[in-house]
N, CA, C and O atoms as CSV, one atom per row, in Angstrom:
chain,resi,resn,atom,element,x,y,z
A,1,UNK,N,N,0.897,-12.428,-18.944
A,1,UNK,CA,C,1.333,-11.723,-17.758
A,1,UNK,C,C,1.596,-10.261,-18.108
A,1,UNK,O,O,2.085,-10.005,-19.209
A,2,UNK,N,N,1.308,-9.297,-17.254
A,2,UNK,CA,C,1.617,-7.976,-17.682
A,2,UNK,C,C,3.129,-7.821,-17.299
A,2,UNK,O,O,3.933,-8.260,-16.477
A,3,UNK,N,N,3.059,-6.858,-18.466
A,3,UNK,CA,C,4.855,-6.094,-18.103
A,3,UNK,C,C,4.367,-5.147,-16.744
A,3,UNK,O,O,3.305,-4.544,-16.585
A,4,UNK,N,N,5.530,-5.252,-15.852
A,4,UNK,CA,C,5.460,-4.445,-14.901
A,4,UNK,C,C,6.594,-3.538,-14.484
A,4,UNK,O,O,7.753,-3.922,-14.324
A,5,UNK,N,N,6.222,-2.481,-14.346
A,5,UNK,CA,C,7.592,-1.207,-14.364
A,5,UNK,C,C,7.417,-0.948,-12.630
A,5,UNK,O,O,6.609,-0.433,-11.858
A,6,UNK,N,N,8.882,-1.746,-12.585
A,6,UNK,CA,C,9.155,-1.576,-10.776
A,6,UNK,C,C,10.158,-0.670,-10.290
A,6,UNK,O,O,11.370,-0.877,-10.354
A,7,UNK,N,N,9.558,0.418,-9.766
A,7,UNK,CA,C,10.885,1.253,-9.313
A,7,UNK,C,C,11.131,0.802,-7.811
A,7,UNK,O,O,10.217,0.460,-7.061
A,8,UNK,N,N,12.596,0.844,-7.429
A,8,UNK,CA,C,13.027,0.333,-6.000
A,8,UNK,C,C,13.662,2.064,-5.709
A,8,UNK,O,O,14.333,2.451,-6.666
A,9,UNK,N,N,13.573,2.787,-4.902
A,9,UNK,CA,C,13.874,4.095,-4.567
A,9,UNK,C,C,13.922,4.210,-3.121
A,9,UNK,O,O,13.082,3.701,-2.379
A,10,UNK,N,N,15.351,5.180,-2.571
A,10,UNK,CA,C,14.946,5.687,-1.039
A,10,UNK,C,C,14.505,7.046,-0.590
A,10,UNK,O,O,15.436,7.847,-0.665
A,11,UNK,N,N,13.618,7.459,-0.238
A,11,UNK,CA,C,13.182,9.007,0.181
A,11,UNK,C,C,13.382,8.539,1.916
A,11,UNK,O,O,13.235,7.423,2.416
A,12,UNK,N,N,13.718,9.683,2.493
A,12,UNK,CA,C,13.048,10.005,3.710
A,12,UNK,C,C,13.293,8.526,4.312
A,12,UNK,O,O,12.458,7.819,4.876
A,13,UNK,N,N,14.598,8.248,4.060
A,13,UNK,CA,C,15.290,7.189,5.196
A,13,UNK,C,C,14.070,5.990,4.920
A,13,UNK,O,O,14.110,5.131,5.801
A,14,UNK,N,N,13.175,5.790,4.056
A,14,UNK,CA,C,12.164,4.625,3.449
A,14,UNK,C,C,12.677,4.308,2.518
A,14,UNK,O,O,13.413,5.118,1.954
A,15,UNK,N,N,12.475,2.890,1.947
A,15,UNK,CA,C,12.623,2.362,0.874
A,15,UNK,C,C,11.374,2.727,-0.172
A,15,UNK,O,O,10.313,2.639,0.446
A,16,UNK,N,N,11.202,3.053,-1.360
A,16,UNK,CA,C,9.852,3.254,-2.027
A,16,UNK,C,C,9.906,2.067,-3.131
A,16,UNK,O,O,10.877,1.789,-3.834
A,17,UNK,N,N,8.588,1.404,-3.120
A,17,UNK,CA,C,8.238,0.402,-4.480
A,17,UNK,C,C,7.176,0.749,-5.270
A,17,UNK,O,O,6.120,0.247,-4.888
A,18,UNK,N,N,7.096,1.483,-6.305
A,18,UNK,CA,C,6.299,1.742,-7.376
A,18,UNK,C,C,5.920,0.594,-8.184
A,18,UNK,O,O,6.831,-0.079,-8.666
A,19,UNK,N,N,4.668,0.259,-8.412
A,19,UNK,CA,C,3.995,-0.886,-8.698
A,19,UNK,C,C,2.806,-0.423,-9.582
A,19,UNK,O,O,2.152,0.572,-9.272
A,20,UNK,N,N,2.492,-1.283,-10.875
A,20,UNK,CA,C,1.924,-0.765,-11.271
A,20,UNK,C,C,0.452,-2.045,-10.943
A,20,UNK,O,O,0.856,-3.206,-11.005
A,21,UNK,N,N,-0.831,-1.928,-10.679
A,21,UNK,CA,C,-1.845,-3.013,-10.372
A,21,UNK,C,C,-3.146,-2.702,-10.949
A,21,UNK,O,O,-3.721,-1.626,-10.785
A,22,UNK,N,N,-3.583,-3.666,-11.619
A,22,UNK,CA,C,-4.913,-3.927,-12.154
A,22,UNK,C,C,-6.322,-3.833,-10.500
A,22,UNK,O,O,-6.065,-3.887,-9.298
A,23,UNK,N,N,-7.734,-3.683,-11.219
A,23,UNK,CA,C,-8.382,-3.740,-10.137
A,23,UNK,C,C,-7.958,-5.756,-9.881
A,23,UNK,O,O,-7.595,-6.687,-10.600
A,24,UNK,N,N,-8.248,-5.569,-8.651
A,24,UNK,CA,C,-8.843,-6.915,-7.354
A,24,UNK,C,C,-7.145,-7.652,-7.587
A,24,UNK,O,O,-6.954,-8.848,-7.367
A,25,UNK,N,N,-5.944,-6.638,-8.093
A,25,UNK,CA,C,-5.237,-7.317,-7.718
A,25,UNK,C,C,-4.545,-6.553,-6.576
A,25,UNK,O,O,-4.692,-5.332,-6.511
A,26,UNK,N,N,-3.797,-7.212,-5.674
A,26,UNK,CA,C,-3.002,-7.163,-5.061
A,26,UNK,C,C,-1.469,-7.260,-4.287
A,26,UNK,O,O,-0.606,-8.062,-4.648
A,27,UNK,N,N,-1.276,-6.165,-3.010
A,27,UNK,CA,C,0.222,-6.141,-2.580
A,27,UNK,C,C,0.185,-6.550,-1.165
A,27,UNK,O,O,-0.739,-6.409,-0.364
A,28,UNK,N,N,1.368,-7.089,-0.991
A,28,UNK,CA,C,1.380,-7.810,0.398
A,28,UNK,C,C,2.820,-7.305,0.962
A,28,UNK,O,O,3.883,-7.242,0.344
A,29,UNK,N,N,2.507,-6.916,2.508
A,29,UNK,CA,C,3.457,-6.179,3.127
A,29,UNK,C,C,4.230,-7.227,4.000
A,29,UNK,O,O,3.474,-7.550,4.916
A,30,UNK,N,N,5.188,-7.759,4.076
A,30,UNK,CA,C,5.164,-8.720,5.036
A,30,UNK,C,C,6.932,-8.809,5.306
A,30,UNK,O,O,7.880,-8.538,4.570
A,31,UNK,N,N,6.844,-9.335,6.765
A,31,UNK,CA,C,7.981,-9.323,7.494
A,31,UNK,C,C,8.721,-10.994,7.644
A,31,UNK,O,O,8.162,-11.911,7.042
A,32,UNK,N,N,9.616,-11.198,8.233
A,32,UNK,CA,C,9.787,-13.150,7.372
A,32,UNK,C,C,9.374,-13.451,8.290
A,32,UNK,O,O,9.759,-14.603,8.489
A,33,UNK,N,N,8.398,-12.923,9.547
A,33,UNK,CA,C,7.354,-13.326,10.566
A,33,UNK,C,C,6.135,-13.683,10.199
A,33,UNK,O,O,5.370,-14.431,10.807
A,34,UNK,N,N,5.918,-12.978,8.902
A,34,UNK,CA,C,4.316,-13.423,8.693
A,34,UNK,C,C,3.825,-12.081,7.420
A,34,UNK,O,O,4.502,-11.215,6.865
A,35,UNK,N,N,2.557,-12.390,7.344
A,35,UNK,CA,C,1.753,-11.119,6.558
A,35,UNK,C,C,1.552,-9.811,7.511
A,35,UNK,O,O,0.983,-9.871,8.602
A,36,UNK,N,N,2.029,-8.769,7.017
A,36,UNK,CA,C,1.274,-7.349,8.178
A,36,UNK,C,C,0.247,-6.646,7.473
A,36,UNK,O,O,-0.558,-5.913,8.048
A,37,UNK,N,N,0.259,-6.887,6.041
A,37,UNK,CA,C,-0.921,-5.976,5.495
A,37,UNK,C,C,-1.392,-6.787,4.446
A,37,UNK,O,O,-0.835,-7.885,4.469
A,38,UNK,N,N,-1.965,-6.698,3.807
A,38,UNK,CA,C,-2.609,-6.789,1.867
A,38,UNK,C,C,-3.137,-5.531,1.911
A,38,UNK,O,O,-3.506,-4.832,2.854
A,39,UNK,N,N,-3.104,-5.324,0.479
A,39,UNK,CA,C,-4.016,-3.805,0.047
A,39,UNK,C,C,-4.383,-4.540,-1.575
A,39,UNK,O,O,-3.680,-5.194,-2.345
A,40,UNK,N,N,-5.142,-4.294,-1.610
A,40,UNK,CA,C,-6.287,-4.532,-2.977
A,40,UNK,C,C,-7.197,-3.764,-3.264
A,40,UNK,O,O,-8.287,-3.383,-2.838
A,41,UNK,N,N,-6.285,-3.568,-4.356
A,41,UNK,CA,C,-7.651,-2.416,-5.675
A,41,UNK,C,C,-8.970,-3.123,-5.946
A,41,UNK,O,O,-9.344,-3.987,-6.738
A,42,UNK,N,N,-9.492,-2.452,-5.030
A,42,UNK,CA,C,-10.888,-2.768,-4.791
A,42,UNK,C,C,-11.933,-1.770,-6.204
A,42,UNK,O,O,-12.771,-2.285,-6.945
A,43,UNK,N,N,-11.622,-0.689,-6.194
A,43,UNK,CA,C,-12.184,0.196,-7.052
A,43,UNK,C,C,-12.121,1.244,-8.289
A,43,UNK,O,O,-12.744,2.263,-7.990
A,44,UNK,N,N,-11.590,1.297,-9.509
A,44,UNK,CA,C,-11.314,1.945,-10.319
A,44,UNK,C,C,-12.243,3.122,-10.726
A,44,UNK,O,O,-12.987,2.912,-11.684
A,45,UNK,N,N,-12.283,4.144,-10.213
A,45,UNK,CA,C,-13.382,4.991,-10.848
A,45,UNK,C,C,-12.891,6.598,-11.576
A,45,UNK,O,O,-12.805,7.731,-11.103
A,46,UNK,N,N,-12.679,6.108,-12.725
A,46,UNK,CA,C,-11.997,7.571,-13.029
A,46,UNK,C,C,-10.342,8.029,-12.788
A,46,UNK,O,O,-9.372,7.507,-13.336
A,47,UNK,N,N,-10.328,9.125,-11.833
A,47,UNK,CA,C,-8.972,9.216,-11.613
A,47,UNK,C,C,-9.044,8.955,-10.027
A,47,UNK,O,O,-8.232,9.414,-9.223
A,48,UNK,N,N,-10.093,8.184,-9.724
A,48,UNK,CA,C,-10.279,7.864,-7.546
A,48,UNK,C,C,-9.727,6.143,-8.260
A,48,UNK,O,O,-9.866,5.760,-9.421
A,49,UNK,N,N,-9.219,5.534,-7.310
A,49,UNK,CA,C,-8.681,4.490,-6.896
A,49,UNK,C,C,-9.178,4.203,-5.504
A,49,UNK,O,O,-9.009,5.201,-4.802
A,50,UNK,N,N,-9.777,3.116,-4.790
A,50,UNK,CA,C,-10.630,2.751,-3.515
A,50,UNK,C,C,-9.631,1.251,-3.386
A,50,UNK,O,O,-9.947,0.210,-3.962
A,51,UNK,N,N,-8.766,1.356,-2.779
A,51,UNK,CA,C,-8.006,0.479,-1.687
A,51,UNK,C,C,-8.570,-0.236,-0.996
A,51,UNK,O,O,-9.721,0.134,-0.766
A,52,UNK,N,N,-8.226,-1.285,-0.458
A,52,UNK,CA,C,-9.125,-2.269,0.735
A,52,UNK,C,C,-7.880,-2.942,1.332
A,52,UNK,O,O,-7.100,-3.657,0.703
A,53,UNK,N,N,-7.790,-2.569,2.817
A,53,UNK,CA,C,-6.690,-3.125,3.635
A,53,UNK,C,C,-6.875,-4.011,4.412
A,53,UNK,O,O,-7.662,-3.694,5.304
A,54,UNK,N,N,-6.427,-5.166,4.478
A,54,UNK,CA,C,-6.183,-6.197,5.829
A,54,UNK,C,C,-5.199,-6.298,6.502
A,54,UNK,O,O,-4.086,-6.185,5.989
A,55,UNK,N,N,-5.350,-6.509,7.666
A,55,UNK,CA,C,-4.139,-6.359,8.751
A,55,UNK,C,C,-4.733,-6.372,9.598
A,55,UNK,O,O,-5.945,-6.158,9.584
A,56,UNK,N,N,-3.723,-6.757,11.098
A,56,UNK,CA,C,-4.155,-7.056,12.206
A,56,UNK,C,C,-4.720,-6.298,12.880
A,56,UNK,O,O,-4.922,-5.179,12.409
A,57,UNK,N,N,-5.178,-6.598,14.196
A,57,UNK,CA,C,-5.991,-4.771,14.684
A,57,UNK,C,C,-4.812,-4.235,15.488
A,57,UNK,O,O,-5.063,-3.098,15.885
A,58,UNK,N,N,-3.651,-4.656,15.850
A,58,UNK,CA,C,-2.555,-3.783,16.137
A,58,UNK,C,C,-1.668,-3.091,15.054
A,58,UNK,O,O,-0.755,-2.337,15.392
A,59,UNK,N,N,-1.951,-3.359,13.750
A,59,UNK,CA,C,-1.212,-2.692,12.470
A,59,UNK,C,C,-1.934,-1.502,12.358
A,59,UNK,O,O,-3.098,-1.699,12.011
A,60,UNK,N,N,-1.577,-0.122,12.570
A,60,UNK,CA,C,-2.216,1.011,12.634
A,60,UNK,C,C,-2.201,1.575,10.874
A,60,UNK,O,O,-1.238,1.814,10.144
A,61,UNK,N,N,-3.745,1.657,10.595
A,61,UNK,CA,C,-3.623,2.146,8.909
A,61,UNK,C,C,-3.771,3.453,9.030
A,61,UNK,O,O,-4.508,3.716,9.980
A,62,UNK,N,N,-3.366,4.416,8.446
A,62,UNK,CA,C,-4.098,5.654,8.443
A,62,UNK,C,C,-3.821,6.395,7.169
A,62,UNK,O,O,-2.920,5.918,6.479
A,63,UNK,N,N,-4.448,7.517,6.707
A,63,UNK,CA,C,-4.149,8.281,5.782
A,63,UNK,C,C,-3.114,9.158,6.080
A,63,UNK,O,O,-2.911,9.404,7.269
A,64,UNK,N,N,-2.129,9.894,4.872
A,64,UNK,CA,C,-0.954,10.593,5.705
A,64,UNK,C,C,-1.578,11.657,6.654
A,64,UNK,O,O,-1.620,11.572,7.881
A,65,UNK,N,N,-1.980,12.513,6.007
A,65,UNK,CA,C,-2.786,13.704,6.487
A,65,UNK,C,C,-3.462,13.661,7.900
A,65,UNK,O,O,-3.790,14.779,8.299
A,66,UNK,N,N,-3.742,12.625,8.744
A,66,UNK,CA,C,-4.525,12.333,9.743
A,66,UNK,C,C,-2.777,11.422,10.425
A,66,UNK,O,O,-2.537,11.307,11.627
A,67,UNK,N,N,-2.143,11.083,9.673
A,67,UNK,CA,C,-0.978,10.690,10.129
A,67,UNK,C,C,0.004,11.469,10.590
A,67,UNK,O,O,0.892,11.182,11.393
A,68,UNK,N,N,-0.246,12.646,9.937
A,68,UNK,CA,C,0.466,13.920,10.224
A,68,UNK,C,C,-0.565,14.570,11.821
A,68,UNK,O,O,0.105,15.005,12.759
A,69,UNK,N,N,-1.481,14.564,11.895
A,69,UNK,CA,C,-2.023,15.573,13.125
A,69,UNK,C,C,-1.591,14.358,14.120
A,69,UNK,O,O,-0.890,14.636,15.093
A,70,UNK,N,N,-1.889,13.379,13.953
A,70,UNK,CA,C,-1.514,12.614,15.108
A,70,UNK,C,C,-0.508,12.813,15.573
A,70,UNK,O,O,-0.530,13.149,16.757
A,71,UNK,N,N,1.313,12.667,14.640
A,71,UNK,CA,C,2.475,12.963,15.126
A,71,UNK,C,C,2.608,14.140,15.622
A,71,UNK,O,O,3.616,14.233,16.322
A,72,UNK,N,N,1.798,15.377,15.514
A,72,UNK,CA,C,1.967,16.881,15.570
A,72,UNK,C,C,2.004,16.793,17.114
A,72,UNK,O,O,2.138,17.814,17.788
């Protein structure tokens, strides 16, 4: 099993979890209702990392940056 270095942190009224993950493994977002996301390291290339998200089609994914013009 790998050692794993977990930071639990609050910024910006969020809780933050630093995780460290191999490719095709995965994190699961979930409420004690059910699953709302998975995200899986789909891709290691260099210093790019390629994510792969599941979730419902009412769970809105977005990048911050496009998360930001929207709230603007």
């Amino acid at each position: 099993m790998q050692k794993e270095s977990t930071v639990l942190t609050m910024q910006n009224n969020m809780s933050r979890l630093v995780l460290t993950r191999k490719l095709d493994e995965e994190i699961i977002i979930h409420q004690q209702n059910g699953i709302l996301c998975s995200i899986k390291v789909s891709k290691i290339d260099g210093k790019q990392v390629r994510l792969a998200f599941d979730a419902d089609p009412e769970v809105k994914i977005d990048r911050k940056e496009i998360y930001s013009k929207i709230r603007e």
